[in-house]
N, C-alpha and C positions, 0 to 999 in steps of 0.2 A: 183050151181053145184060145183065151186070153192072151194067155203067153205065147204062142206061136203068132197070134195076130200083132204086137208087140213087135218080135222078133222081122214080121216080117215088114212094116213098116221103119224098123231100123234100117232093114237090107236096100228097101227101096230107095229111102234117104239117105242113106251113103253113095246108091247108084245112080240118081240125079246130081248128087253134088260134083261125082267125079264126070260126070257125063258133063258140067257145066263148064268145069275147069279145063276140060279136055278141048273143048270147043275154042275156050281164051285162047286157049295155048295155040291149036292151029292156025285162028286167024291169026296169029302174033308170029305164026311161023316157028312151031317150037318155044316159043320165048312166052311166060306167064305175062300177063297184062297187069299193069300197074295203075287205076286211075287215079285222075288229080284234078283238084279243084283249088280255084287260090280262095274262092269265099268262104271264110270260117262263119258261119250261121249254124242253130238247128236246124235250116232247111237245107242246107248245101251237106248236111252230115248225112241227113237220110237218105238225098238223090244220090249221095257218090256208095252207099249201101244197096241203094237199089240198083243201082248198075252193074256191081258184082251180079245178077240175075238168079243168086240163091237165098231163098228163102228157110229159115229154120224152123223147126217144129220141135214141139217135146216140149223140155225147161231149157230154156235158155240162159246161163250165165252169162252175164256179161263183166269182165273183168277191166278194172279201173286200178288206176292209186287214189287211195283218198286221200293223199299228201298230209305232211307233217304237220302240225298245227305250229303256225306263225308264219308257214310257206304261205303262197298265194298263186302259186303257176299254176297248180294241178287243172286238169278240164272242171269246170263249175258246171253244178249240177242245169243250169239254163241251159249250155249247150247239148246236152246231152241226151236231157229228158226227153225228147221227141223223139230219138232213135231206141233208147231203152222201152219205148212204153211201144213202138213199133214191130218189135221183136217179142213184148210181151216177155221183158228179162229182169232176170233178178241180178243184181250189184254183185258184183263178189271181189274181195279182196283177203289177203291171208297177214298174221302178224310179222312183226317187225322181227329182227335177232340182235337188234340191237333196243338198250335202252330209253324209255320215251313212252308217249301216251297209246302208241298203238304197239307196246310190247308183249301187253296183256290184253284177253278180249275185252272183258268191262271194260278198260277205258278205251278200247280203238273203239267201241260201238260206239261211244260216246263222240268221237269225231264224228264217224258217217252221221250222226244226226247234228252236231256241230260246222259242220263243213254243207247239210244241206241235201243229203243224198237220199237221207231218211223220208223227205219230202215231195220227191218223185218218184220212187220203186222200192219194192223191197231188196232188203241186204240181209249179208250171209258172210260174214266170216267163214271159211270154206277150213281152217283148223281151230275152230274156234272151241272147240274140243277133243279134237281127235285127227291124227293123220295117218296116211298108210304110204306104202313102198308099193310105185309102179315099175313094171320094166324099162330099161335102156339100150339101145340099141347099141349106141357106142360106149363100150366099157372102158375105155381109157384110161379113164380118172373116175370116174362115181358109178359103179356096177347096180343102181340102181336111182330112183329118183323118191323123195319124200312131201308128197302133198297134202294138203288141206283135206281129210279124209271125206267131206262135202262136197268136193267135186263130183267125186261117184255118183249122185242124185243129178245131175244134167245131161240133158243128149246133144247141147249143141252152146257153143263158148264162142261171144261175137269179143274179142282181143281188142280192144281200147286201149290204145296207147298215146300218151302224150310224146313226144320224139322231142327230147332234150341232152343235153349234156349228161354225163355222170363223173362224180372223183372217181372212182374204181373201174368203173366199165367204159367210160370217157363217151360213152353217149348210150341212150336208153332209147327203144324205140318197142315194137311189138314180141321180139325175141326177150329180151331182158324182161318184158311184162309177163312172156310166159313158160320164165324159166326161174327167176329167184321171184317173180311178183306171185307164180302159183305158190313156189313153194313154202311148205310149213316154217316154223321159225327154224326150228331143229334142220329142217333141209335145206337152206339159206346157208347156215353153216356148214353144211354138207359141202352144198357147192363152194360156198366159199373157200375152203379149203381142198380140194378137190378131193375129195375122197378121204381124207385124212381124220377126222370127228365129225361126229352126229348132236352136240349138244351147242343148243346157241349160248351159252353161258361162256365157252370156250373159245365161240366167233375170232375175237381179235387177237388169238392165242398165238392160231394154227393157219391163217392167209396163205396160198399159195401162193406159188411162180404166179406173174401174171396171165400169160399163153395157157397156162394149163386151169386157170378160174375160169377164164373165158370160153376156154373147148369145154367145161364143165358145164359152163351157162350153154353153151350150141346143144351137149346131147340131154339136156334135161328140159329144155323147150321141145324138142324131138319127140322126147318121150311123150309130153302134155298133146302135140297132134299126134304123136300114132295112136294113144288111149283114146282120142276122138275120132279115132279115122278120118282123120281131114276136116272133120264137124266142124270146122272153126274160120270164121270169116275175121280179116286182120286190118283193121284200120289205124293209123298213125295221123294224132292233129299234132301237126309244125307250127303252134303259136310258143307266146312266151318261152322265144330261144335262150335258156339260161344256159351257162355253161356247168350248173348244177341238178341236180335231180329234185323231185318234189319230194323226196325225205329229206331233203334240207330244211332245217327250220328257217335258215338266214339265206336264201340263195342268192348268188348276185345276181345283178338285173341283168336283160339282155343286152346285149350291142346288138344285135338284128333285129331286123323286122319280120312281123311273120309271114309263113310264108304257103302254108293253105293246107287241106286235108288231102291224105292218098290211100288209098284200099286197093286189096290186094287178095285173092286165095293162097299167094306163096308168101309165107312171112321172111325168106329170103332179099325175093325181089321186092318187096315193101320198104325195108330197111336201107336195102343196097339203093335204090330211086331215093332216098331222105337223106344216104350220107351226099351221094353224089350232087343233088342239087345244095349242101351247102358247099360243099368243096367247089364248086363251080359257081359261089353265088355272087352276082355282082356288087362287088363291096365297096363301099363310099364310108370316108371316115365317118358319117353319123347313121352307118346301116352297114358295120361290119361284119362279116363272120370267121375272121382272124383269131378269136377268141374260142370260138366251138374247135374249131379245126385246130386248133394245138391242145386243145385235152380230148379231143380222139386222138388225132395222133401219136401223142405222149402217152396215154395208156394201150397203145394199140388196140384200140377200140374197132377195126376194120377187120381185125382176127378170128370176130367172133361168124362175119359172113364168110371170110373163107373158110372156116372148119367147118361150120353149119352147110354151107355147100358141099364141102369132100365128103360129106356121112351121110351128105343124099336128102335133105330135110327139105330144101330148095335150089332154085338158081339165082347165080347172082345176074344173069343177063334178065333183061326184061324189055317191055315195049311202054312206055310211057304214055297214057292217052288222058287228055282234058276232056272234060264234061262240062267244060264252059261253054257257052254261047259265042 
């Protein structure tokens, strides 16, 4: 009886979430709703969450980078805590595949409470011992996906993403948090090689084509919301625009300014709304974004929304709406 009761409050909560998203999309005309807020606050993080109008239940993950120690961009635990402790979420991040404090579990725990994360929620290494092989929809390049085997203990994953630059992916936003951020070290390598080794030791052996890392990053984020059936509400904070990632130890500083939080049900149109407003951002030599926009470009970092579009994950079209006053 347990278990059916379980089961059936699963069904319901998939059936409200799609029922909510379905709603956006109408009023949008087809087109998934994007909001945005330019006040970076914990208060402006919950309101642009609550405006999504879906609430989680279960365990809720919530997935972060807890950045490289000596970085400083990642989201700080002040901003955040009011929305994690809101959701009633536990932290989750998965190891590095490359070399460093967060290669191995002892020493990443050691950052989440070094970095402060320890101090407002609990955390979870999500491969901290173990990972398993989900399904992938598009076989292309990785006929399967390798996760933090910890994931499986959640019913619902709120996507925290910081929306920065990346060297390899030329920009990181909620896609890239949950497609190499879920994956295991070993699946990290996975994608990163598209399909080519499973062992992170081998990581910078075996790098693919660039286009084909990137279709590998679209159908392995794909895989993380179909295991959740859409369970997963996606937010991107646009501060500290580096033109590096938060596994930078040394990243350079920004030339922008920042430029506010946005949520989303479609991690599609979250991303495509973050490239576009820099690409279109009004730039003055001392608030340029000249510098983000030629390492997306130069990695074709724009790649990763059109293949994630063509395999159906999301759209790149969207309605852009402020929850500002």
């Amino acid at each position: 009886m347990r278990f059916l009761k379980i089961i059936t409050a699963a069904v319901l909560c998939t059936a409200l979430f799609a029922s909510c998203a379905e709603a956006q999309k109408n009023r949008a005309g087809d087109k998934p709703v994007v909001y945005m807020t330019k006040e970076i606050t914990p208060e402006a993080l919950v309101r642009i969450y609550e405006a999504l109008g879906v609430v989680p239940e279960g365990r809720v993950a919530v997935k972060i980078s807890t950045g490289e120690p000596g970085g400083h961009n990642f989201l700080q635990p002040s901003l955040i805590k009011d929305l994690v402790n809101k959701v009633n979420g536990t932290i989750v991040e998965c190891n590095t595949a490359y070399k460093g404090p967060r290669f191995e579990t002892e020493t990443h725990m050691k950052v989440f409470e070094e970095h402060g994360f320890t101090a407002i929620a609990p955390v979870d290494l999500l491969d901290g011992y173990d990972e398993v092989k989900i399904p992938v929809k598009d076989t292309t390049h990785i006929k399967y996906n390798i996760v933090g085997k910890n994931m499986l203990n959640y019913d619902w994953m709120v996507n925290l993403a910081h929306f920065k630059g990346h060297a390899m992916g030329g920009f990181g936003g909620v896609l890239k948090n949950q497609s190499i951020g879920v994956a295991s070290s070993n699946g990290k390598a996975y994608i990163h090689s598209a399909g080519a080794i499973e062992e992170k030791e081998l990581i910078w052996k075996h790098t693919a084509e660039q286009d084909k890392f990137i279709e590998s990053m679209a159908a392995a984020a794909q895989s993380v919301h179909d295991y959740f059936e859409g369970r997963i509400i996606y937010i991107n904070v646009m501060n500290n625009l580096s033109v590096d990632c938060d596994c930078d130890s040394s990243p350079a500083d920004p030339e922008m300014k920042d430029v506010g939080i946005l949520a989303s049900l479609d991690p599609v149109a979250l991303d495509q709304a973050c490239v576009d407003l820099v690409f279109n951002y009004p730039s003055t030599d001392d608030d340029n974004a000249a510098a983000l926009i030629e390492r997306i470009n130069s990695r074709h970092g724009v790649h990763i929304l059109e293949h994630a579009g063509k395999i159906g994950l999301g759209s790149r079209e969207y309605l852009l709406e402020s929850i500002d006053e």
